[in-house]
N, CA and C atoms as a LAMMPS dump frame, in Angstrom:
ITEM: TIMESTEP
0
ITEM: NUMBER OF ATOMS
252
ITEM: BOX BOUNDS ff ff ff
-5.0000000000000000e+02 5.0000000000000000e+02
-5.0000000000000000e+02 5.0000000000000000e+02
-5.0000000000000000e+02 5.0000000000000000e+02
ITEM: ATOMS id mol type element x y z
1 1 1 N -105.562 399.201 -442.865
2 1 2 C -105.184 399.944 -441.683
3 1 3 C -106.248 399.787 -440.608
4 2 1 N -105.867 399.276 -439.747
5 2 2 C -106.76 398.979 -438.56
6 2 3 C -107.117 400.57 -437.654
7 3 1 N -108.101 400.795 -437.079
8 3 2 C -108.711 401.865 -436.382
9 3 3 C -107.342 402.247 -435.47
10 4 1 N -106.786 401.222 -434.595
11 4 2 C -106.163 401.827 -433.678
12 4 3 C -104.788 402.692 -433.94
13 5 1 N -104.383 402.38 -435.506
14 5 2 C -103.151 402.978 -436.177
15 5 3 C -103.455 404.568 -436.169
16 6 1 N -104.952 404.547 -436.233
17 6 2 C -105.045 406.559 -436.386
18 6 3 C -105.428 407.082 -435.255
19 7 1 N -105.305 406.546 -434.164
20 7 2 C -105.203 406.887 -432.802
21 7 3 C -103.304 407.05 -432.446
22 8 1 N -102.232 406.387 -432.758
23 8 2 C -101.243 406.446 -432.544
24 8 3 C -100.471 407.73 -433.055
25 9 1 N -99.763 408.114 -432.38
26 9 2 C -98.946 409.717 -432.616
27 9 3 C -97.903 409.159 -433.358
28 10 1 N -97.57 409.863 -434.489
29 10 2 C -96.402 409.372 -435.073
30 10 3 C -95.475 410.598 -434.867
31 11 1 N -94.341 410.043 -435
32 11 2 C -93.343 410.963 -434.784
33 11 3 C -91.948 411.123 -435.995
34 12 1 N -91.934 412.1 -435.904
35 12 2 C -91.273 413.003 -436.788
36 12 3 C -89.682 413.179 -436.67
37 13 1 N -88.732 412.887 -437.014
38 13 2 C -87.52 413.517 -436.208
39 13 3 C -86.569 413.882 -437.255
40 14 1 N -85.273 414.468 -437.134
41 14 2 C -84.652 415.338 -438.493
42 14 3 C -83.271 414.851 -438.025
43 15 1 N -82.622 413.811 -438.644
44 15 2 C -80.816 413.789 -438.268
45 15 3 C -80.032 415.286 -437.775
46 16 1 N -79.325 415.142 -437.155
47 16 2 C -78.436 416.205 -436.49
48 16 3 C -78.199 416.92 -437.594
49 17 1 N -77.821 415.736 -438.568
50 17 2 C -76.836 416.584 -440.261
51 17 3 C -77.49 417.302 -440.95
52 18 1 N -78.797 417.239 -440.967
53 18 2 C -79.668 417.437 -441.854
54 18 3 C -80.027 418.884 -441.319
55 19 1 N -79.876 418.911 -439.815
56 19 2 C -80.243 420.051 -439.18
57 19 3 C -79.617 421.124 -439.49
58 20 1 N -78.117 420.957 -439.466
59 20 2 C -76.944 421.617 -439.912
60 20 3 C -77.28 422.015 -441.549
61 21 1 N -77.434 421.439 -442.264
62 21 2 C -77.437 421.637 -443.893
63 21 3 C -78.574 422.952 -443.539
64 22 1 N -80.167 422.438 -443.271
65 22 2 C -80.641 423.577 -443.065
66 22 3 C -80.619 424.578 -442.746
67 23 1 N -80.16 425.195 -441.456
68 23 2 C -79.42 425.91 -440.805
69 23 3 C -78.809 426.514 -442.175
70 24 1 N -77.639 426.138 -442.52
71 24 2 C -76.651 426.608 -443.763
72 24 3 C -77.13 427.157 -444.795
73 25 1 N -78.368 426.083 -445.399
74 25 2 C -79.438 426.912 -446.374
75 25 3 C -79.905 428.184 -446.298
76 26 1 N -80.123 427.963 -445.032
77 26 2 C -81.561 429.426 -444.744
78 26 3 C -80.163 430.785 -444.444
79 27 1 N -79.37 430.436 -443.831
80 27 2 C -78.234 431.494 -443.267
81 27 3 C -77.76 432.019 -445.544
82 28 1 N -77.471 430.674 -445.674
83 28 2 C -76.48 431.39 -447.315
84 28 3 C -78.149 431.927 -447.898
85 29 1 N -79.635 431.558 -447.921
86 29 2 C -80.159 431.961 -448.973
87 29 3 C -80.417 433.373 -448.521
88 30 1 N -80.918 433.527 -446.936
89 30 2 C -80.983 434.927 -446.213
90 30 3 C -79.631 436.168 -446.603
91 31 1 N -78.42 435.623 -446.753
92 31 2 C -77.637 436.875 -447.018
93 31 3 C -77.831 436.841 -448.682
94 32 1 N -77.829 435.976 -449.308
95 32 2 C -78.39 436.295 -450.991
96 32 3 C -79.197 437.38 -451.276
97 33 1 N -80.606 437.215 -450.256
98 33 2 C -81.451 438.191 -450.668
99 33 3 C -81.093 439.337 -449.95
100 34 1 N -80.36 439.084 -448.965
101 34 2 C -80.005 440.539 -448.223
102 34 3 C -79.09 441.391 -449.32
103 35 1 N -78.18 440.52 -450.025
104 35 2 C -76.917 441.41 -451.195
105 35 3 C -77.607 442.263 -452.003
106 36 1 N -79.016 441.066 -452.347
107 36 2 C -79.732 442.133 -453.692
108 36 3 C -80.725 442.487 -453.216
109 37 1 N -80.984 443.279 -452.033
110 37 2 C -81.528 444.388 -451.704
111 37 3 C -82.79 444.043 -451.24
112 38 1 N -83.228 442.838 -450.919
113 38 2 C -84.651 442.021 -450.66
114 38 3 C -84.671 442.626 -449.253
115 39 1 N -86.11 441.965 -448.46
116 39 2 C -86.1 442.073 -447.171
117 39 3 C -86.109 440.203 -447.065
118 40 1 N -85.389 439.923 -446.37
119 40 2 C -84.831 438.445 -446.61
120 40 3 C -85.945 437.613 -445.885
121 41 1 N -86.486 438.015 -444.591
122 41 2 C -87.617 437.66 -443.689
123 41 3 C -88.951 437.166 -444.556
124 42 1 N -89.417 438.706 -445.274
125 42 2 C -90.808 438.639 -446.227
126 42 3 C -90.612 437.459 -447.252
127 43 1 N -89.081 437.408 -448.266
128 43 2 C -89.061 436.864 -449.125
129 43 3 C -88.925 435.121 -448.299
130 44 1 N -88.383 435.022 -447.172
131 44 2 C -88.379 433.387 -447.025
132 44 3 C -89.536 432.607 -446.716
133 45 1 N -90.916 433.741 -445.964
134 45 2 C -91.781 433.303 -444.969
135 45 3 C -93.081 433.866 -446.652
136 46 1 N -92.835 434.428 -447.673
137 46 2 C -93.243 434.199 -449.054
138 46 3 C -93.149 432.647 -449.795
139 47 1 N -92.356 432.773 -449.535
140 47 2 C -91.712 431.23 -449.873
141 47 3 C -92.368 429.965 -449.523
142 48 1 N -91.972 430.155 -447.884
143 48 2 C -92.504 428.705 -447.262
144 48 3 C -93.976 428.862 -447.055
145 49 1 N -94.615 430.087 -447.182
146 49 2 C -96.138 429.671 -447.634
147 49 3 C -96.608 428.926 -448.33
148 50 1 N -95.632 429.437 -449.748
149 50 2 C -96.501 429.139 -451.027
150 50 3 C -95.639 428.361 -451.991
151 51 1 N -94.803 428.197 -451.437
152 51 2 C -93.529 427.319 -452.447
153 51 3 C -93.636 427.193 -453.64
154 52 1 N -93.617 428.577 -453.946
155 52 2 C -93.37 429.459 -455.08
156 52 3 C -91.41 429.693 -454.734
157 53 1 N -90.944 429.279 -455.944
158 53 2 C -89.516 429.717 -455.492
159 53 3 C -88.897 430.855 -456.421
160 54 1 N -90.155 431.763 -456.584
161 54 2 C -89.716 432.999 -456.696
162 54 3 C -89.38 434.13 -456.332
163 55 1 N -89.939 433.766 -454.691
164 55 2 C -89.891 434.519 -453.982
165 55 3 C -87.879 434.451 -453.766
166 56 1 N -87.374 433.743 -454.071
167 56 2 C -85.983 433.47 -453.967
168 56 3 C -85.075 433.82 -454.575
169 57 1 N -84.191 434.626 -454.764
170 57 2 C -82.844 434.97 -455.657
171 57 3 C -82.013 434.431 -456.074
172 58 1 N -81.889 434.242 -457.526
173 58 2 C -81.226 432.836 -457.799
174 58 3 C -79.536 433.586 -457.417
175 59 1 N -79.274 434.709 -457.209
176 59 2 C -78.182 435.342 -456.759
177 59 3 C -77.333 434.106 -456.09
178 60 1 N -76.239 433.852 -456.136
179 60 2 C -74.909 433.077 -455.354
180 60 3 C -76.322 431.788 -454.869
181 61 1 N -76.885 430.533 -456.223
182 61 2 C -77.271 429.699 -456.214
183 61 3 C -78.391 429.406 -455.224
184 62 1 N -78.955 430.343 -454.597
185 62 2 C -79.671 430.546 -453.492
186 62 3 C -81.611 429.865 -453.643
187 63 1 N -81.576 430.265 -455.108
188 63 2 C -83.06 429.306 -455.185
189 63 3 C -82.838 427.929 -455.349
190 64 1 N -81.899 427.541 -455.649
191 64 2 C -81.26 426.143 -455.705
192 64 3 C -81.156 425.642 -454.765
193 65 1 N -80.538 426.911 -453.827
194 65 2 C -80.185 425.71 -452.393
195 65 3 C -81.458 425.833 -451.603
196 66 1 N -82.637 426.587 -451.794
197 66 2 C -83.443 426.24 -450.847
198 66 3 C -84.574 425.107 -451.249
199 67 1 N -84.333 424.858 -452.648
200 67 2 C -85.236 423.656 -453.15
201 67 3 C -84.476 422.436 -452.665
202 68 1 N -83.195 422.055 -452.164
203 68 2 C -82.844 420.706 -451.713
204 68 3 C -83.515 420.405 -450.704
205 69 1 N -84.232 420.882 -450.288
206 69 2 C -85.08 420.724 -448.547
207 69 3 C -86.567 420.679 -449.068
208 70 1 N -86.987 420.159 -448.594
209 70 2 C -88.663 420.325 -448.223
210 70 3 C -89.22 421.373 -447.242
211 71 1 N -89.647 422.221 -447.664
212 71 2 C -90.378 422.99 -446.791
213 71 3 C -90.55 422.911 -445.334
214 72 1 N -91.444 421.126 -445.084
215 72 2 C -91.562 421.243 -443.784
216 72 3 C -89.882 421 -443.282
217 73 1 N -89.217 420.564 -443.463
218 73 2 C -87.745 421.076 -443.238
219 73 3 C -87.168 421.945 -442.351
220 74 1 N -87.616 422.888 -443.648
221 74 2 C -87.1 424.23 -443.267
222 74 3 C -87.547 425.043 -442.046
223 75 1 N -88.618 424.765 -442.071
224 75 2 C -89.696 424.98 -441.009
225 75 3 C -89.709 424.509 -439.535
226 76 1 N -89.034 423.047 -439.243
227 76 2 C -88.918 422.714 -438.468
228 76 3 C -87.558 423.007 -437.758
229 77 1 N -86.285 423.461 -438.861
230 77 2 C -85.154 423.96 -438.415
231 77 3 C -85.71 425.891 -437.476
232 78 1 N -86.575 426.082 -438.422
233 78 2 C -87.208 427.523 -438.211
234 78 3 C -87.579 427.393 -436.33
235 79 1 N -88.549 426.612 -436.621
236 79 2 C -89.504 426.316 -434.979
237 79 3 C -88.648 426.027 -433.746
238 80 1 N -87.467 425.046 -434.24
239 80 2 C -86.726 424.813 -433.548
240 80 3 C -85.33 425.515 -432.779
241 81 1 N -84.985 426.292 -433.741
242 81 2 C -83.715 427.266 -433.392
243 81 3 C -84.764 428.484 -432.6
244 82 1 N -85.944 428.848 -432.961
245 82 2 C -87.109 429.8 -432.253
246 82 3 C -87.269 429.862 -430.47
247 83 1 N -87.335 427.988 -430.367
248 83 2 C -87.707 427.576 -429.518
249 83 3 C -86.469 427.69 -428.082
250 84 1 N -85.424 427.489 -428.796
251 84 2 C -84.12 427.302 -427.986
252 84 3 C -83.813 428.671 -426.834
């Protein structure tokens, strides 16, 4: 790797679809923990700290569906719907 490669900004970007799936994740795992009585906020932003996926309710497949994503993922669907 030549010097000038770690001077260059790389860039990051997330398919439209992918955006959508996320979106879908975080909306179905947020009412999961909302059914069984969680505070859905603490338990997701528990989560994407420490990706521990216990913080998650396996209630209506919900720790399942938030392990198909990668964190920074989720995060960037997070930053982004924030930002809008």
């Amino acid at each position: 790797m030549s010097k000038d490669s770690f001077e260059e900004t790389m860039m990051f970007k997330v398919d439209k679809e992918q955006e959508l799936v996320a979106r879908d994740i975080l909306v179905n795992v947020y009412q999961a923990l909302k059914e069984k009585g969680y505070n859905p906020i603490n338990q997701i932003v528990g989560y994407l700290l420490s990706g521990d996926p216990a913080y998650i309710t396996s209630h209506n497949n919900a720790r399942n569906l938030i392990r198909r994503l990668e964190r920074d993922e989720l995060l960037e669907e997070l930053v982004t719907e924030y930002l809008k």
